[in-house]
C-alpha positions as CSV (number, residue, x, y, z in Angstrom):
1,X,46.3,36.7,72.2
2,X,44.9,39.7,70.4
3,X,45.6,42.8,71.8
4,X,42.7,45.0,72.4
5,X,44.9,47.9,74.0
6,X,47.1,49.6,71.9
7,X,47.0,52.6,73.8
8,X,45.5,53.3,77.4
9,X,44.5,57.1,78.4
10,X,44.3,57.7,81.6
11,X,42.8,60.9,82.8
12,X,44.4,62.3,86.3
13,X,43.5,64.5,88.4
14,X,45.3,63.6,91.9
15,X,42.8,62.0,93.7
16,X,43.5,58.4,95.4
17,X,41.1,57.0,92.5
18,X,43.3,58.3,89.3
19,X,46.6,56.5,91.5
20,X,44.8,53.6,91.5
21,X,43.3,54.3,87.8
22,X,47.1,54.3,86.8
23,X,48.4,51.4,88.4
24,X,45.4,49.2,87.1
25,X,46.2,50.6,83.6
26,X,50.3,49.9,84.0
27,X,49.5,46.4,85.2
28,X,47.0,46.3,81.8
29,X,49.8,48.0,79.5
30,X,52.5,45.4,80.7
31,X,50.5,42.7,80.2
32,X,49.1,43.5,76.6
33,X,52.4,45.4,75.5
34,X,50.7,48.9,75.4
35,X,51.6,52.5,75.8
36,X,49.7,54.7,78.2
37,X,49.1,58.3,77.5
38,X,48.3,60.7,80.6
39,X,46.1,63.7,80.6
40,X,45.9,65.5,84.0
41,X,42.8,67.1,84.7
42,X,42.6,70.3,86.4
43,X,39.6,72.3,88.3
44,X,38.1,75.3,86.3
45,X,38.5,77.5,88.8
46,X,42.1,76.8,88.9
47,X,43.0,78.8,85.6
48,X,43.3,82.1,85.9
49,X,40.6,83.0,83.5
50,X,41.4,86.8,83.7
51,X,44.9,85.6,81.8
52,X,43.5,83.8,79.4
53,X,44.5,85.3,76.1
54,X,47.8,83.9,77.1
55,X,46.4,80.5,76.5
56,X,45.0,80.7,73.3
């Protein structure tokens, strides 16, 4: 079988739907032998955007 997922990303952000988003892709990467790569995604208004130079 060809395999159509090299790599998986899988955007979190805590929420009941990303768990679930990341078991479904494990259960995906085991069976096609791929790697996952997690990016959590946080709320704007939970950077301090006063501190932001610090960031860049």
């Amino acid at each position: 079988m060809t395999n159509n997922f090299k790599t998986i990303l899988v955007p979190l952000d805590g929420s009941r739907y990303s768990k679930k988003a990341l078991q479904r892709a494990i259960e995906i990467a085991h069976a096609f032998d791929s790697k996952i790569i997690l990016v959590y995604v946080a709320e704007k208004s939970s950077i301090n955007l006063l501190d932001r130079k610090e960031y860049m």
